[in-house]
C-alpha positions as CSV (number, residue, x, y, z in Angstrom):
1,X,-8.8,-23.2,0.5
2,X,-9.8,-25.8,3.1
3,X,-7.3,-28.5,2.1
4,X,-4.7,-28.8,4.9
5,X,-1.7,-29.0,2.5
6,X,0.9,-28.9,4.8
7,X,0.4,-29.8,8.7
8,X,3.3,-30.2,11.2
9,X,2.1,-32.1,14.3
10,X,0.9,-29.9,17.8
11,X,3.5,-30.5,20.5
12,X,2.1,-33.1,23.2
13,X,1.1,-29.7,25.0
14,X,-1.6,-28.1,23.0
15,X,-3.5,-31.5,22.7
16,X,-4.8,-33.1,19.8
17,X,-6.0,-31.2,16.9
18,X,-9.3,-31.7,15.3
19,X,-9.3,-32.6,11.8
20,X,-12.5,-30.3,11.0
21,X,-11.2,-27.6,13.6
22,X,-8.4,-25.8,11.5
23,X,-9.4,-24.1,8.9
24,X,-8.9,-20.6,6.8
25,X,-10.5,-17.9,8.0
26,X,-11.0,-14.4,7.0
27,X,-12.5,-10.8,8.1
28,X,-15.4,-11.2,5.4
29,X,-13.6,-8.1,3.5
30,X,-16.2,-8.0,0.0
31,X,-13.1,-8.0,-2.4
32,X,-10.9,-10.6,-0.1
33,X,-13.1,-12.5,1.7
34,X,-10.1,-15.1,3.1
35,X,-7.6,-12.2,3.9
36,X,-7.2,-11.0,7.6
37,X,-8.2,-12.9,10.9
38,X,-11.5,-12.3,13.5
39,X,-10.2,-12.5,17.5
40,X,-7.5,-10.3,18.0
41,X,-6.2,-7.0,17.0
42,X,-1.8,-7.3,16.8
43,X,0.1,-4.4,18.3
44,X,3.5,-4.9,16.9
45,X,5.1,-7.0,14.3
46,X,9.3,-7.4,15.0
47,X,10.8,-9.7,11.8
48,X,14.2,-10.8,11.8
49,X,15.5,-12.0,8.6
50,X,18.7,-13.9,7.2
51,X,19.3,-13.0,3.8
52,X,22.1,-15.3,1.9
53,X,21.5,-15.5,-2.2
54,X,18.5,-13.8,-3.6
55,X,17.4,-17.3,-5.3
56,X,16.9,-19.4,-1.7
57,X,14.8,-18.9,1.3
58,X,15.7,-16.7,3.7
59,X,15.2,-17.4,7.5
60,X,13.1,-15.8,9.4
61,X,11.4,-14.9,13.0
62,X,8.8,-13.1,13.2
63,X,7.1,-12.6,16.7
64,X,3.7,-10.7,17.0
65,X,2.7,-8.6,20.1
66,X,-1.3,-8.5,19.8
67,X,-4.2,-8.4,21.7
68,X,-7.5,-11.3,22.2
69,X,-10.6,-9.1,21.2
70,X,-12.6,-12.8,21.5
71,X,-12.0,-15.6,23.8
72,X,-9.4,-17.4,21.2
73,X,-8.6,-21.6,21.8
74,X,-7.1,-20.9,18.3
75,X,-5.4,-18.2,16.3
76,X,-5.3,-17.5,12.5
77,X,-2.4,-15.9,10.7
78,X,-2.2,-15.4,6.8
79,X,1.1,-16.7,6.0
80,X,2.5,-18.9,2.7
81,X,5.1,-19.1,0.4
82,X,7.3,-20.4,3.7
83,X,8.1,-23.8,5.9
84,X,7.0,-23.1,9.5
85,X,9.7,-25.2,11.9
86,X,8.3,-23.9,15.5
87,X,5.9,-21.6,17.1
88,X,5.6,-20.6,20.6
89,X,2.6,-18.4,22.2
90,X,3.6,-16.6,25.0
91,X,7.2,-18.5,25.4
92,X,5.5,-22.3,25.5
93,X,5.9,-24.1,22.0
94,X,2.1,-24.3,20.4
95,X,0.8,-26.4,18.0
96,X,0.1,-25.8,14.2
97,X,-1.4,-26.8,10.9
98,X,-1.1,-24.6,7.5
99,X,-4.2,-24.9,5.6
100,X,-4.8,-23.1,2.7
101,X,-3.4,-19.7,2.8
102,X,-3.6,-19.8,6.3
103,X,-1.0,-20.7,10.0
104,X,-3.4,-21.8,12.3
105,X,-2.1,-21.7,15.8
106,X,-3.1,-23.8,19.0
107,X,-1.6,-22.7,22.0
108,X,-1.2,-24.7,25.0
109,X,-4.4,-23.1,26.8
110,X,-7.4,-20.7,26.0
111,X,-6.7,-17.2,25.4
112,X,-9.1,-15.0,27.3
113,X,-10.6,-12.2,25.8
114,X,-8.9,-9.2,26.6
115,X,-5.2,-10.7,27.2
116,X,-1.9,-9.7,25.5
117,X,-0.1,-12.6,24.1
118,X,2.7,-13.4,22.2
119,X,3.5,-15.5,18.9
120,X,6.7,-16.3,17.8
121,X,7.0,-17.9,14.5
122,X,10.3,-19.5,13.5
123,X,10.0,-20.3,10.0
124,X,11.6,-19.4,6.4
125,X,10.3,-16.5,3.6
126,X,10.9,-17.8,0.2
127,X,11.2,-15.1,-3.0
128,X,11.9,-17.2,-5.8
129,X,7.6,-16.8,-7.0
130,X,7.3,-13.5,-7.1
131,X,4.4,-13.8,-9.1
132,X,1.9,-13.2,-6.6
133,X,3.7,-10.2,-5.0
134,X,5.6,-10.0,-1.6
135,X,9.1,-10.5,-2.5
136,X,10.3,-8.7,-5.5
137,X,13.7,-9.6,-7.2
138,X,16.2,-6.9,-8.8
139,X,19.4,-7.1,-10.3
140,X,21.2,-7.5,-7.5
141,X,18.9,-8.4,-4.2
142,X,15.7,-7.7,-2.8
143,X,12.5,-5.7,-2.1
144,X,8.8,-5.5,-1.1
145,X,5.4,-5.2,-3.1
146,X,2.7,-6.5,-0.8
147,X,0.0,-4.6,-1.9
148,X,-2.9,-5.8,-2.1
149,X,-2.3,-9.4,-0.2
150,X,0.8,-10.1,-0.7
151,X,2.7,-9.2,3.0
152,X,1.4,-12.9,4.2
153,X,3.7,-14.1,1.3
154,X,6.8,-12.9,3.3
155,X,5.7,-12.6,6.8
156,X,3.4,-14.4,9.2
157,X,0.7,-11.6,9.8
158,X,-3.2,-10.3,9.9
159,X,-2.8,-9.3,6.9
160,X,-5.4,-6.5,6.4
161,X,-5.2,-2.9,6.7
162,X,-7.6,-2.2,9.1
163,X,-5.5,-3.7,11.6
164,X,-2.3,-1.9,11.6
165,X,0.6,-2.1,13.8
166,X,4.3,-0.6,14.9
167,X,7.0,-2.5,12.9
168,X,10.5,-3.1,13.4
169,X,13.2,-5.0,11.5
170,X,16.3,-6.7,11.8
171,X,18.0,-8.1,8.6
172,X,21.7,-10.1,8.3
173,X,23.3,-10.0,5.6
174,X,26.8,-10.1,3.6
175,X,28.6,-7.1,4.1
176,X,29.1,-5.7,1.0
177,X,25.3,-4.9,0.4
178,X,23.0,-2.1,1.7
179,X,19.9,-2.6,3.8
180,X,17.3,-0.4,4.2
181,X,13.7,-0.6,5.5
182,X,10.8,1.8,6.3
183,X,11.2,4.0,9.1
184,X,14.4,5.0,11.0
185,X,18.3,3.0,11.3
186,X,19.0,1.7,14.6
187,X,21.9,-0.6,15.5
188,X,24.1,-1.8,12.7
189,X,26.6,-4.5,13.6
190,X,29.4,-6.1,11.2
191,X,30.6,-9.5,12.6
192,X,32.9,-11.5,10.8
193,X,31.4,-11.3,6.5
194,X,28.1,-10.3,7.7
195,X,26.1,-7.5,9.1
196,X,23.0,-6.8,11.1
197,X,21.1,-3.9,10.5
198,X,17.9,-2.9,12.2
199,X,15.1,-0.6,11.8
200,X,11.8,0.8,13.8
201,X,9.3,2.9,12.0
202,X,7.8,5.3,14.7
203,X,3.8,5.3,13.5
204,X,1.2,1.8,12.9
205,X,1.6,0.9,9.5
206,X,-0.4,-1.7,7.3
207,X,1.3,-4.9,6.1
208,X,0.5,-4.2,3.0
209,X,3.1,-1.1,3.0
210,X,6.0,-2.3,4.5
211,X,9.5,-2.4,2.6
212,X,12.9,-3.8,3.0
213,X,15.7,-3.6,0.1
214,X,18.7,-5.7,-0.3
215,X,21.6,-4.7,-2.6
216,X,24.2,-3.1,-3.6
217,X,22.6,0.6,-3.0
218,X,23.8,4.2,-2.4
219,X,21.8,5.5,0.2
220,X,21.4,9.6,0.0
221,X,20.5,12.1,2.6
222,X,19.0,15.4,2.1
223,X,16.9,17.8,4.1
224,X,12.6,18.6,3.5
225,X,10.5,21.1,4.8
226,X,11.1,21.7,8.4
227,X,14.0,19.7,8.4
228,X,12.4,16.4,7.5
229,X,15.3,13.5,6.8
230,X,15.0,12.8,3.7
231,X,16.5,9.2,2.3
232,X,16.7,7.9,-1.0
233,X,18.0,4.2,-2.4
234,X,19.3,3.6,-5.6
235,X,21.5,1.8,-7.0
236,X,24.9,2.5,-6.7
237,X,26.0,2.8,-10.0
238,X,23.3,5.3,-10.9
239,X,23.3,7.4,-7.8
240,X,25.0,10.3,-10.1
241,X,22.5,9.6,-12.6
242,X,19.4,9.7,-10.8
243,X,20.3,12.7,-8.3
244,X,18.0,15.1,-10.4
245,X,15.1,13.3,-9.9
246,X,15.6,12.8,-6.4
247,X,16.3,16.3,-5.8
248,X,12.8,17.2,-6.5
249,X,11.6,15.4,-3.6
250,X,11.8,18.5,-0.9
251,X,9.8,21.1,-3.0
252,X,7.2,17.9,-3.6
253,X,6.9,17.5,-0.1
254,X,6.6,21.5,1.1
255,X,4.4,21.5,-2.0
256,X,1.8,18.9,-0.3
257,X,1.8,19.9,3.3
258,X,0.6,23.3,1.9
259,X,-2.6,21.3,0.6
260,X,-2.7,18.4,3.5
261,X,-1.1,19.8,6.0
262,X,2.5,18.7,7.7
263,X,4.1,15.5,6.4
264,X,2.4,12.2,9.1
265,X,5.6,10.1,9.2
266,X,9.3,10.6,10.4
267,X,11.4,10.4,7.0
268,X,10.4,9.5,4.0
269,X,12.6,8.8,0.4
270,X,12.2,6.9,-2.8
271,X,13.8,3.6,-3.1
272,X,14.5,2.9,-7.0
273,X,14.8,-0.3,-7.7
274,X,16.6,-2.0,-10.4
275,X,13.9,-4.2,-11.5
276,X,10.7,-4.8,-13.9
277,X,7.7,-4.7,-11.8
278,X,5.3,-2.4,-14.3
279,X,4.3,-0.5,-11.3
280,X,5.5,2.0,-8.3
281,X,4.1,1.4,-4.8
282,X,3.7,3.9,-1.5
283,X,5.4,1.8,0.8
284,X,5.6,3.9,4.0
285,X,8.4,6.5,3.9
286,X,9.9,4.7,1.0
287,X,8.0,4.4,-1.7
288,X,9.1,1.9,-4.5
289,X,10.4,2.8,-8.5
290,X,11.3,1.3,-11.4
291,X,14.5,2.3,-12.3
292,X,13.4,2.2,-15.6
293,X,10.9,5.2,-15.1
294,X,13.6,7.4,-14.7
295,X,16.1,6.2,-17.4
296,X,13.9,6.1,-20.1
297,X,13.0,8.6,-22.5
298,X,9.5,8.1,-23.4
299,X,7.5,10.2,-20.6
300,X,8.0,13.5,-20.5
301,X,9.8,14.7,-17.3
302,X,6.4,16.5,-15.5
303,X,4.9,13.5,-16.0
304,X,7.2,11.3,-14.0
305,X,7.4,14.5,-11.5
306,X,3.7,14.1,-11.2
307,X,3.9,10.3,-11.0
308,X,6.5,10.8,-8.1
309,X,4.1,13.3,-6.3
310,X,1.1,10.2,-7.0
311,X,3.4,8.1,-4.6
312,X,3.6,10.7,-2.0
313,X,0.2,12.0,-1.8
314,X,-0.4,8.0,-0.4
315,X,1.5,8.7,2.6
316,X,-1.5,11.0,3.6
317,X,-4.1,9.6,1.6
318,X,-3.6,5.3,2.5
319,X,-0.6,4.9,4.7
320,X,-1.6,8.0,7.5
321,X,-5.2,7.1,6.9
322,X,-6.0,3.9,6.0
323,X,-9.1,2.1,4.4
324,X,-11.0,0.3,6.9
325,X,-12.0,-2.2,4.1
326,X,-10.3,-2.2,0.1
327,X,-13.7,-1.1,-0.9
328,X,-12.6,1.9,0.3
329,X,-9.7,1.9,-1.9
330,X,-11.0,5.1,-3.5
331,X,-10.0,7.2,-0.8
332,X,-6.5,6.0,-1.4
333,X,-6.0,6.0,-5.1
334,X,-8.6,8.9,-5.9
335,X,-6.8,11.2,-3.5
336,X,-3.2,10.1,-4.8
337,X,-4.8,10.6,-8.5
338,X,-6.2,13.9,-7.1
339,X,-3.0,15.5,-6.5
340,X,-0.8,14.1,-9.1
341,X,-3.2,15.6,-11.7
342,X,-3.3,18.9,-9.5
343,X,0.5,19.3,-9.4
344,X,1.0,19.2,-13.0
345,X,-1.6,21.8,-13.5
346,X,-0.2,24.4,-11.4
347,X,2.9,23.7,-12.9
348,X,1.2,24.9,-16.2
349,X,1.9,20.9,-17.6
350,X,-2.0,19.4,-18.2
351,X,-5.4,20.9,-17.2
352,X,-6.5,19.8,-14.4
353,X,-10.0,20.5,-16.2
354,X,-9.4,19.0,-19.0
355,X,-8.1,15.7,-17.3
356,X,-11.3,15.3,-15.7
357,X,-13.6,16.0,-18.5
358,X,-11.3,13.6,-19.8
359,X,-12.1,11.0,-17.1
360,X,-15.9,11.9,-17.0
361,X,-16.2,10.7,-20.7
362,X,-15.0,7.5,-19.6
363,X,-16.7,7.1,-16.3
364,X,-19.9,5.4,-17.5
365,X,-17.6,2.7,-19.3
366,X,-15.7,2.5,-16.0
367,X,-18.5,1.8,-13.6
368,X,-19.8,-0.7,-15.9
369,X,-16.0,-2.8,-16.2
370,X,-15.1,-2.1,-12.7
371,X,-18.3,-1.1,-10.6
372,X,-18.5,2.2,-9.3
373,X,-15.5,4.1,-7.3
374,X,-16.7,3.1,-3.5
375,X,-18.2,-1.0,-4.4
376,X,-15.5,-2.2,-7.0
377,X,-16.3,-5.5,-7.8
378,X,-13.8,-8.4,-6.7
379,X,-11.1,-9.6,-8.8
380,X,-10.9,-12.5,-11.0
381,X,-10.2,-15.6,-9.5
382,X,-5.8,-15.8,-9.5
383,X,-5.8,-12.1,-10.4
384,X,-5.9,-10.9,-6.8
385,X,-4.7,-6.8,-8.1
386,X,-7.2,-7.1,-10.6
387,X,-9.2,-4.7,-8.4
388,X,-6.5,-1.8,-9.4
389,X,-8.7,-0.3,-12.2
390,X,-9.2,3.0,-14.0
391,X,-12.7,4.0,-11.8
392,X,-10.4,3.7,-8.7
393,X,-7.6,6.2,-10.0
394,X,-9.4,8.7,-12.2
395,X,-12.7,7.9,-11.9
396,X,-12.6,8.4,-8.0
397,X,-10.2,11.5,-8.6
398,X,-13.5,12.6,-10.7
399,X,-15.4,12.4,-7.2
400,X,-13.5,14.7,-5.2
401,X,-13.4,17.3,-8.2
402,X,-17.3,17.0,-8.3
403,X,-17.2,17.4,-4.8
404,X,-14.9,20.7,-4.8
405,X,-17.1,22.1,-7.5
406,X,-20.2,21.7,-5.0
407,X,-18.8,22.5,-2.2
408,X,-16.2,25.2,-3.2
409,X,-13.0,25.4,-2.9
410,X,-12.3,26.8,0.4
411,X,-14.3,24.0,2.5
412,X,-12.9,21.2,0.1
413,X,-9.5,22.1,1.1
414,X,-10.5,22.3,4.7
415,X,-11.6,18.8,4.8
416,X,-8.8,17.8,3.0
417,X,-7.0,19.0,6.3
418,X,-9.0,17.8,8.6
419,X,-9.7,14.3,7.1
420,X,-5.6,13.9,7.7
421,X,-5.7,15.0,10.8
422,X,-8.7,13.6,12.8
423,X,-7.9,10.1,11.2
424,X,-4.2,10.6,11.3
425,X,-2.1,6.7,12.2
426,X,-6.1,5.2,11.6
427,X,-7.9,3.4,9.6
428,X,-11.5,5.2,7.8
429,X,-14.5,4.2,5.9
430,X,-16.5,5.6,2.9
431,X,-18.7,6.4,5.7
432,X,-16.8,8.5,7.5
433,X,-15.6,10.4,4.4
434,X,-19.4,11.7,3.6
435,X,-19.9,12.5,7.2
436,X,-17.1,15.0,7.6
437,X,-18.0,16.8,4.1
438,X,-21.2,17.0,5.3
439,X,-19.9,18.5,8.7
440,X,-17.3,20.6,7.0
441,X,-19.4,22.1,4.7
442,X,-22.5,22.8,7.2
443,X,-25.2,20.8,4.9
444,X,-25.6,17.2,4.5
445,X,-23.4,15.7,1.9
446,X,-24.8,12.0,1.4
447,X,-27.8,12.1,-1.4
448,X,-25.1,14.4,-3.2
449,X,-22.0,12.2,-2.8
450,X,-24.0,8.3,-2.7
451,X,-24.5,8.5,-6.6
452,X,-21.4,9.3,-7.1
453,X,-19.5,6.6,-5.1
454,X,-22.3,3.7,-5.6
455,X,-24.4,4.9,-8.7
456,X,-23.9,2.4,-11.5
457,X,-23.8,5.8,-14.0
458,X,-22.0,9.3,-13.6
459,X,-24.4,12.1,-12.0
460,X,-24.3,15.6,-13.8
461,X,-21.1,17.6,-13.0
462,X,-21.6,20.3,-11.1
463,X,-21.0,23.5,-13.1
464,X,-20.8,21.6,-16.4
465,X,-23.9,20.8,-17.5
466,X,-22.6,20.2,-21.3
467,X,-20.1,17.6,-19.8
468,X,-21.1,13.4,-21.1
469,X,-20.2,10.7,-19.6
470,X,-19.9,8.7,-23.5
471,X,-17.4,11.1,-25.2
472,X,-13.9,10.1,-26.4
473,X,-12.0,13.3,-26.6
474,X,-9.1,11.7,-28.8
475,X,-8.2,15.4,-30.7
476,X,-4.8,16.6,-30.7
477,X,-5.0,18.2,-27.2
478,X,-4.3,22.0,-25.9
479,X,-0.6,22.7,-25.3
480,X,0.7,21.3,-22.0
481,X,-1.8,18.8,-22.1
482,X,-0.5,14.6,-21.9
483,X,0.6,13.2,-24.9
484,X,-2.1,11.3,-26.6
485,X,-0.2,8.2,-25.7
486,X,-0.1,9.3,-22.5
487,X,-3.6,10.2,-22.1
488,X,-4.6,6.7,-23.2
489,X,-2.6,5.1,-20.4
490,X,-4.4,7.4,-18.2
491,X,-7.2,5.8,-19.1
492,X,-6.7,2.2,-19.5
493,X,-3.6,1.1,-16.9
494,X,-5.4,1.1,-13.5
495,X,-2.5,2.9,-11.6
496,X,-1.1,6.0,-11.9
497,X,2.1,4.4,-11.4
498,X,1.5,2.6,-13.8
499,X,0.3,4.8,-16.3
500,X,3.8,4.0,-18.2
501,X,3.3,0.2,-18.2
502,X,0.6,-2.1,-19.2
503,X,0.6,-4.1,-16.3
504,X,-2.0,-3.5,-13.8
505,X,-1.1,-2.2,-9.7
């Protein structure tokens, strides 16, 4: 990760650069040590993008309003899987190296704590690897999968989501496809064979969340609760096809702001992709599909209703409220897990008590594979998702429903509420989970809820003392409940949106 693989020279300017000076950085995250950058905390990303085939490198500007939280005479950015041509800080070209996974920049002069500056970064975004993430190919164009590290394979960026930022975009491209990103259309202008489109999403978001699709796509508009837009991508040959799925959005939606309260973001739609990824993603206000999930025939249709409710749980629970660090994931993926389950059983589809007895008789074997829910160990080295396993989806959904049978269910579903709203467009911690259940509750949560999130095996259930945490419930289960094929995915894919694959998200 030191070697300076690629350096382009610093303009006359910014002085020489010392060899031993440049080098990767990171915020000392526990599960990505390398990803996100100490100094400075960036207000707004704005990316413009020229898209030709999908099979070349597109190119790119991306310019970074941020602020120096140190006294910088350099700044890191993660950024790869591109060719950097110029950067300026503050209007004046800047030097450069790339090293590692890392654009280090050296502007003419010190930054001074405290300052707003500027970066503009001319370079190019290349998605023919998609291996890694970032870029994902379809059939016929383009989109976005940055989670967990990915976004600094498409744009220059802290790439971390404690440090989110407003976002806009502006995309060319040929006229005959569609382009949609997250948030809201602004200005679309057709000149000549090409057309500019551009977007601004109205609330901070993580890099790890944002989305862009290029294709040939039928964009449809319906109404949610209180009048929410409502915008859905597919592809255009399927838009007949798909439009009963995608009409069970607005009665998903009212159905979760009667449990966390009114919908954080200003639109929000499914973007179905024609692609093989093995996994969906909660991209903000347009969380990605497989086409595939929706044209085959091997789940049953509440299941793909509940996987579809998964997604949008994580615009509350991840993209409202993000985790401070990914050791926090939990909050994300438990929550999302949480609700998908509890949608399908008040639909009468699969016990919500039976799931999690379910998931306690795997929780021991969890912990010890994974870690427990709140200190999952890091990934493999080159298997950077790897930390997308079942103790973050079920096994942390297991948390909150031993917390609800403590508790009860009146104050569970207030701090569901109020976890939403005091940390609404922020980032939270583990931390300050426990310390509002304590608070909402009136007694001190932590030597309850610590064993639970850190203990290497699974405390007694509250309320079911004949529950263990080493049984394998594989009988033919009660009616309504998952398919036993099903029920084995719950357990062994790490994603609920992936519980139809085998590949790991």
């Amino acid at each position: 990760m030191a070697t300076v693989f690629a350096a382009v020279g610093p303009s006359s300017a910014a002085g020489p650069v010392d060899a031993t000076g440049p080098r990767p950085l990171g915020i000392g995250d526990p599960l990505y040590p390398r990803l996100g950058n100490p100094g400075y905390d960036v207000r707004a990303y704005a990316i413009a993008l020229d898209y030709r085939r999908q099979d070349q490198p597109l190119g790119a500007v991306t310019t970074i309003d941020a602020r120096a939280t140190a006294s910088l005479r350099s700044v890191n950015l993660d950024f790869t899987q591109g060719s950097v041509r110029s950067v300026q800080v503050d209007g004046a070209r800047a030097g450069f190296v790339t090293t590692g996974e890392d654009l280090v920049i050296i502007p003419a002069g010190r930054i001074r704590r405290g300052a707003a500056f500027t970066i503009t970064v001319h370079h190019t975004s290349d998605p023919r690897d998609g291996s890694g993430g970032g870029w994902v190919r379809t059939r016929d164009g383009l989109a976005m999968a940055n989670q967990a590290d990915a976004a600094h394979r498409v744009f220059p960026c802290n790439d971390h989501p404690s440090d989110k930022a407003r976002f806009s975009f502006r995309i060319t491209a040929p006229k005959a496809l569609t382009v949609v990103a997250g948030g809201l259309l602004g200005k679309r202008v057709r000149k000549g064979a090409r057309t500019t489109w551009t977007y601004r999403l109205a609330h901070p978001m993580a890099t790890e969340l944002a989305q862009l699709s290029i294709g040939r796509s039928a964009v449809l508009h319906r109404t949610g609760p209180h009048r929410l837009p409502v915008r859905d991508v597919v592809p255009a040959a399927d838009r007949a096809r798909l439009g009963k799925w995608l009409a069970r959005t607005p009665g998903q939606l009212a159905w979760m702001e009667k449990k966390a309260g009114r919908y954080p973001f200003e639109n929000y739609g499914l973007l179905i992709s024609h692609a093989t990824t093995g996994f969906e993603l909660e991209t903000q206000t347009l969380s990605l599909f497989e086409r595939g999930l929706f044209t085959g025939h091997e789940l049953p249709r509440w299941y793909v209703e509940s996987i579809m409710v998964h997604e949008l749980a994580h615009q509350w629970f991840g993209d409202s409220v993000s985790p401070r660090r990914w050791s926090d994931l939990w909050l994300n993926e438990g929550h999302a897990t949480w609700y998908e389950a509890l949608y399908a059983d008040e639909r009468g589809k699969a016990s919500l008590g039976r799931r999690m007895r379910l998931a306690y008789g795997q929780s021991d074997a969890w912990r010890a594979d994974g870690g427990p829910p709140a200190a999952p160990r890091p990934a493999e080295p080159g298997q950077q998702i790897g930390i997308f396993r079942p103790v973050v989806y079920d096994g942390s959904a297991l948390v909150l429903y031993a917390l609800r049978q403590r508790i009860g269910r009146a104050a569970f579903e207030r701090l569901e509420r109020q976890w939403v709203l005091r940390h609404r467009d922020g980032v939270a911690s583990t931390t300050d989970f426990i310390r509002l259940a304590s608070e909402v509750s009136g007694r001190d949560q932590a030597g309850f809820l610590r064993p639970w999130l850190y203990g290497t095996k699974t405390p007694p259930m509250p309320g079911h003392p004949r529950w263990k945490s080493d049984e394998n419930d594989e009988k033919p289960s009660a009616k309504g409940a998952p398919l036993p094929s099903v029920r084995r995915a719950m357990r062994q894919a790490p994603h609920a949106a992936v519980q139809h694959a085998a590949k790991p998200r």
